[in-house]
N, C-alpha and C positions, 0 to 999 in steps of 0.2 A: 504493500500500500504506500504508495505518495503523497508527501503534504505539501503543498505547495502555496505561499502566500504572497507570489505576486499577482496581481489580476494579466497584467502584461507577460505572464509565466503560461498563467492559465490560458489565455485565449490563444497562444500560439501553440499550445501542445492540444488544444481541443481542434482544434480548425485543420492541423494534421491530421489527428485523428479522425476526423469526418472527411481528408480527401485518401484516405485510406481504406474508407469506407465500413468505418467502424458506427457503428449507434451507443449514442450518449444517454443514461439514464439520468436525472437529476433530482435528489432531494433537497429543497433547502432548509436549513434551521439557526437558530441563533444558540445552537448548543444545550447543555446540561441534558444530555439525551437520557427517554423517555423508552418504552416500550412502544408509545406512538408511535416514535419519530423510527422506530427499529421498523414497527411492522411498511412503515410507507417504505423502506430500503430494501425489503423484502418483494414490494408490490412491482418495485422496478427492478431489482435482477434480473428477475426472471424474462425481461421485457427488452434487453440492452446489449452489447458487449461490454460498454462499460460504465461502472455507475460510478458517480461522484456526487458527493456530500458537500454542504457550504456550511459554515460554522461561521457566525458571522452574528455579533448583536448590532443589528442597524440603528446608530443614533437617530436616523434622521426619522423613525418611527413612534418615538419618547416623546412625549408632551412634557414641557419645565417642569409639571410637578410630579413626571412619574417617574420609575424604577429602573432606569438604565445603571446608573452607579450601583446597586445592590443588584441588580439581575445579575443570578447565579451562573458563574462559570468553572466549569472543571474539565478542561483541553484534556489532559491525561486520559480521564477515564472516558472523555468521550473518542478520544483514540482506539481505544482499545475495545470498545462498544463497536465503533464501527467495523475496524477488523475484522470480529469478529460476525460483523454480516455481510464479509466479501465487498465491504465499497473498494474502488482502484483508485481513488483518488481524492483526498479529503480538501477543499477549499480554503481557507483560514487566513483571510487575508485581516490586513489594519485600518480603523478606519481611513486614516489620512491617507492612505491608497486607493482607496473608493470613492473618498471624494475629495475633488479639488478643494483650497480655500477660499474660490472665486465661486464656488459652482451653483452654477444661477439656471439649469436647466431640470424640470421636473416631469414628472406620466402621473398626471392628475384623471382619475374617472369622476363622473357627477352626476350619474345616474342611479347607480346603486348603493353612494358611500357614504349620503348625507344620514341615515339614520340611523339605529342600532346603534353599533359601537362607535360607529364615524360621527355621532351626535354627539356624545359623550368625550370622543378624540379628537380635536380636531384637527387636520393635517398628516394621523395618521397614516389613512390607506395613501395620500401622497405620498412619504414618505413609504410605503411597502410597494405599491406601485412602481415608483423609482430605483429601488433596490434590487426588485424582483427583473427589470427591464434588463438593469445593467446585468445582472448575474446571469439572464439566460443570453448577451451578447458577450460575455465572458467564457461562457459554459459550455456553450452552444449546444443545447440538447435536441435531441431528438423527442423526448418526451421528458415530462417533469410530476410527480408525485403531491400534493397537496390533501391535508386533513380534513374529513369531514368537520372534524371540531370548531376550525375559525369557519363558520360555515359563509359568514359575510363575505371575506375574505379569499376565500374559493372563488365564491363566483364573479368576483371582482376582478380576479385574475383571470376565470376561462374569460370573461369580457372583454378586457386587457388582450389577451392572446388575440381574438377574434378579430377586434376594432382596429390593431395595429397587426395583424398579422404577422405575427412570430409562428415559424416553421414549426411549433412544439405540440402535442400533445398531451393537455393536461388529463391525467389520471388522481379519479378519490379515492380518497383512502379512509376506507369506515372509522367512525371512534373505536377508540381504544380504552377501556374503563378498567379499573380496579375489581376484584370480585367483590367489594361491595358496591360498586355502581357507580361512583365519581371518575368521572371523565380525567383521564390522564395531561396533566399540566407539569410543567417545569415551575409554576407558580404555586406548587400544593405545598413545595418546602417552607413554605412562609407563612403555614396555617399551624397553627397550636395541635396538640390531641384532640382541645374540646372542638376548637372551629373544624378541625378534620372531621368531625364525628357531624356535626352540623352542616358541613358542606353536601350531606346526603341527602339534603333536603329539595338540590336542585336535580337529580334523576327521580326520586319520589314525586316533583310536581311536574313534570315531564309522562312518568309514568300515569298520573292523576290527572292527567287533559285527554291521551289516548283513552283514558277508557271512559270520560264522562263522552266523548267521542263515539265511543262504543255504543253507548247507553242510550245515544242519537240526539245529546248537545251538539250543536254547532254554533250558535251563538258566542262570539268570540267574547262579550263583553260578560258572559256568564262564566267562560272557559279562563279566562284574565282573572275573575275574580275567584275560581275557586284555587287556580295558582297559588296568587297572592294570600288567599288564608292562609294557606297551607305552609307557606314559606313563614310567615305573620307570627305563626306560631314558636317558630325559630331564635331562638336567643342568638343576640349579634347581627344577624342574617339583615340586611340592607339593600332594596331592591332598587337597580338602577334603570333595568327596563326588565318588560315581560309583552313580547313582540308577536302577534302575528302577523306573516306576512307572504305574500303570494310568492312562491319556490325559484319564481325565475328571476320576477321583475324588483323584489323585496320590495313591493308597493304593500302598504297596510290594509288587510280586507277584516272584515267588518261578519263575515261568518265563512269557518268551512267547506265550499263547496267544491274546490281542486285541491291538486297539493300543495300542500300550507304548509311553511318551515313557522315552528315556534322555538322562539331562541331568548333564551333568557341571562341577565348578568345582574352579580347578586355578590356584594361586599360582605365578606367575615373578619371582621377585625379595618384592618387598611390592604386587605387582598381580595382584589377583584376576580371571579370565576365567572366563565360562560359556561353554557352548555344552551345541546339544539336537536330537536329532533324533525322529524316531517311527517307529516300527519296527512292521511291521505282517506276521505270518509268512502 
């Protein structure tokens, strides 16, 4: 396995390799790897000659008052995590190689970004947008791996792909949970035992929309509130949205009648958890 942290390292040995006619797998991450981040590296093997991994926490995706200086890193073990899934080429570049100190050029979407978390973020998805553009002309994949989990975020990027027309193929990659049900984050390390034990509260109201669903609720503004008890109940728990929203366009609908992503973010302590499912009546 290769570590390579020049971006001008990277684009030269990838751009060979594709007149080689080799197929590039891509997962990207900002590290501290997860069993998620394992099973998307898994989902491209099998898909590629050769896969590579980006390790990279993008500043330019941090709002001033979030978690870039404590967002957890451990290069080491995520060396050895990777190895150990056959990646051929680890990415790990610095910021101040990715971005000039001039750099005044951005991949802004404004169709899909303004709500959910993009409400909450603002300038976010530009910055992930922008990061994601440069890394797959770095990378130059042939197809690229992305998590159900950031579910906004997905499909921000198949957009991105689509509207600017990058040669890649995005593939999902289902969540990945805990066997008791909490959605695998790099962010869980910053939850106490108790908020750990209380962050179950967001697959329980998850699971608690499917089946009032079942029962032939579809009234979102019924479905919203029996969420919100439910979470309500939760010591700590702090709800930041509790979203539905139609699967393609993440327009807000107003009752169940296609596939509807409900995607929920919910504060334990000062750590922000999403989680998303798609409900289909």
């Amino acid at each position: 396995m290769d570590i390579i942290k020049s971006p001008e390292e990277m684009q030269r040995l990838a751009l060979f390799l594709k007149r080689s006619g080799k197929t590039i797998g891509f997962v990207p991450t900002m590290g501290f790897l997860h069993e998620g981040h394992l099973s998307l590296m898994r989902a491209a093997r099998g898909r590629c000659d050769l896969l590579v991994t980006s390790i990279f926490v993008n500043p330019t995706q941090f709002g001033p008052n979030e978690d870039l200086a404590a967002y957890p890193r451990d290069f080491e073990r995520d060396e050895a995590l990777c190895e150990g899934e056959g990646v051929d080429i680890v990415f790990y570049p610095e910021p101040a190689s990715m971005y000039a100190a001039d750099a005044s050029v951005w991949v802004d979407e404004q169709a899909l970004s303004g709500g959910l978390c993009g409400a909450a973020r603002p300038g976010h998805f530009r910055g992930v947008c922008t990061v994601v553009a440069k890394l797959f002309n770095l990378v130059q994949p042939d197809l690229a791996v992305f998590g159900e989990k950031d579910a906004q975020q997905l499909r921000i990027i198949e957009r991105m792909v689509r509207d600017l027309n990058f040669p890649v193929q995005i593939v999902r990659g289902p969540i990945v949970r805990e066997p008791d049900g909490l959605a695998m984050s790099s962010r869980n390390k910053y939850l106490t035992s108790l908020q750990r034990q209380n962050a179950l509260c967001l697959r329980q109201a998850l699971d608690h929309a499917a089946d009032l669903l079942e029962q032939g609720v579809s009234d979102v503004a019924v479905l919203r509130k029996g969420i919100a008890t439910l979470i309500a109940r939760v010591p700590e728990a702090e709800i930041d949205y509790i979203a539905f929203v139609d699967d393609a366009s993440l327009a807000p609908v107003d009752a169940v009648e296609g596939s509807t992503l409900v995607a929920l973010a919910v504060k334990f302590g000062s750590t922000r958890l999403i989680d998303n499912a798609v409900l289909v009546p």
